[in-house]
TISEVO-212669 format. One record per residue (C-alpha): residue in one letter; y, x, z. Coordinates in nm, 2 decimals. Layout:
BEGIN
MIDREN   residuo        v        u        w
MIDREN         a        Y        X        Z
...
% end
This chain:
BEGIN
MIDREN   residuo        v        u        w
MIDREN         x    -1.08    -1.22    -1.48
MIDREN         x    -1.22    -1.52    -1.32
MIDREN         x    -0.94    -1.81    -1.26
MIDREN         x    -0.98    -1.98    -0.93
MIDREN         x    -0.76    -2.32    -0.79
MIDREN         x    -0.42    -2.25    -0.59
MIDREN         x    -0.19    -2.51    -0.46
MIDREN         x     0.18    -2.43    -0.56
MIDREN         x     0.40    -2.61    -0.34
MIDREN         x     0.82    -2.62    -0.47
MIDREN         x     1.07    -2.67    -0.20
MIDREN         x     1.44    -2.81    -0.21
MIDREN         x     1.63    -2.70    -0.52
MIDREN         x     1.30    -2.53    -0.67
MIDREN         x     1.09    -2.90    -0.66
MIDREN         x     1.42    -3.06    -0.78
MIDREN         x     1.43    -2.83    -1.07
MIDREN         x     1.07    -2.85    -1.13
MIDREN         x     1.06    -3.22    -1.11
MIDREN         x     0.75    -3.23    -0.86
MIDREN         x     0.65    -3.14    -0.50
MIDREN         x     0.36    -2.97    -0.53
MIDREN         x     0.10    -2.90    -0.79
MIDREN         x    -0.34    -2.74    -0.84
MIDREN         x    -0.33    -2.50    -1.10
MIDREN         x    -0.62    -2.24    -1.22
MIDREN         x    -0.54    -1.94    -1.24
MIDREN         x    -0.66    -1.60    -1.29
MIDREN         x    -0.35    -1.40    -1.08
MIDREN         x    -0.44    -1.18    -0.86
MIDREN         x    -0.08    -1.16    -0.65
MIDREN         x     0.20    -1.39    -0.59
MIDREN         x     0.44    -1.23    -0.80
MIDREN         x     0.21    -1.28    -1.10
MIDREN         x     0.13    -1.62    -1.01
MIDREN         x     0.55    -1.66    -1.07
MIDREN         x     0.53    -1.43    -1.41
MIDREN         x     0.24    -1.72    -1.51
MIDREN         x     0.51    -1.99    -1.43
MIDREN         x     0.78    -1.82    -1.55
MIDREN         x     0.65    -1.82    -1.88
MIDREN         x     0.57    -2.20    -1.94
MIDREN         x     0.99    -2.21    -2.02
MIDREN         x     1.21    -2.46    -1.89
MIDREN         x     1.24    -2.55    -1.58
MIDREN         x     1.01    -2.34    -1.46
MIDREN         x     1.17    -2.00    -1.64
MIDREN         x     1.47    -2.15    -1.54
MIDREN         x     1.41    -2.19    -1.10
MIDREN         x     1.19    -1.91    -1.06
MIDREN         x     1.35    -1.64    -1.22
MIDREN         x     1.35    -1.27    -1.11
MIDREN         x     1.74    -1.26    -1.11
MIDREN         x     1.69    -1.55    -0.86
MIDREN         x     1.65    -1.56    -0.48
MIDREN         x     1.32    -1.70    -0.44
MIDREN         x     1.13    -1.67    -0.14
MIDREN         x     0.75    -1.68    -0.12
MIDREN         x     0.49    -1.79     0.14
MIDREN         x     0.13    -1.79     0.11
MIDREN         x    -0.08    -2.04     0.34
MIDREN         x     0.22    -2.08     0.48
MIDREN         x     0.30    -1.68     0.59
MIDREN         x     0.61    -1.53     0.42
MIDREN         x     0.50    -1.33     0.14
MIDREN         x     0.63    -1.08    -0.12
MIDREN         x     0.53    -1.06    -0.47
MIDREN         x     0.24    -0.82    -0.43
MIDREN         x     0.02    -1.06    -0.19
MIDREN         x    -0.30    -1.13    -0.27
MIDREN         x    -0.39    -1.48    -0.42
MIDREN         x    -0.74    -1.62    -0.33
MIDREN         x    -0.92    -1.93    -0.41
MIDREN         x    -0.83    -2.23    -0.21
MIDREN         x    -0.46    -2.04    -0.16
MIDREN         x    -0.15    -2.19    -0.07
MIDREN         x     0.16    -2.05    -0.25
MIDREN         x     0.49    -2.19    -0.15
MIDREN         x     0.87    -2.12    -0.35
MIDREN         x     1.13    -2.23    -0.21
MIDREN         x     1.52    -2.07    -0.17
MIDREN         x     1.64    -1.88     0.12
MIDREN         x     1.76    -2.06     0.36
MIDREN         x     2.06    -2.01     0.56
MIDREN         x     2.16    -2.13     0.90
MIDREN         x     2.42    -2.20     1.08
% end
């Protein structure tokens, strides 16, 4: 598989956790959800915020998402937790 560049954006207590906001990593995923398996295992933090047993929600280039959307060079993926209102 070829790896490409995607932006990975962390919002609220995900980019707390993470310690940064946003982030250009090459990869070669072909879907969200194993775009989160790839950061899932780099440990820590990033096993830690983005677990599956987590609610996570997932937009990419900015449209809500679900694990099995397609990645694509130049992509946008977002994390970030649900968010409730009031």
């Amino acid at each position: 598989m070829t790896s490409f560049a995607v932006t990975v954006r962390y919002f609220a207590s995900v980019r707390e956790a993470v310690g940064t906001g946003s982030e250009t990593l090459h990869t070669a995923a072909p879907t969200a959800g194993a775009l989160r398996d790839e950061l899932i295992a780099r440990g820590g933090a990033w096993a830690q915020a983005l677990a599956h047993g987590r609610a996570v929600r997932i937009a990419v280039d900015q449209a809500l998402a679900d694990g099995a959307a397609p990645l694509h060079a130049g992509a946008e993926v977002a994390f970030f937790p649900p968010v409730t209102g009031g």
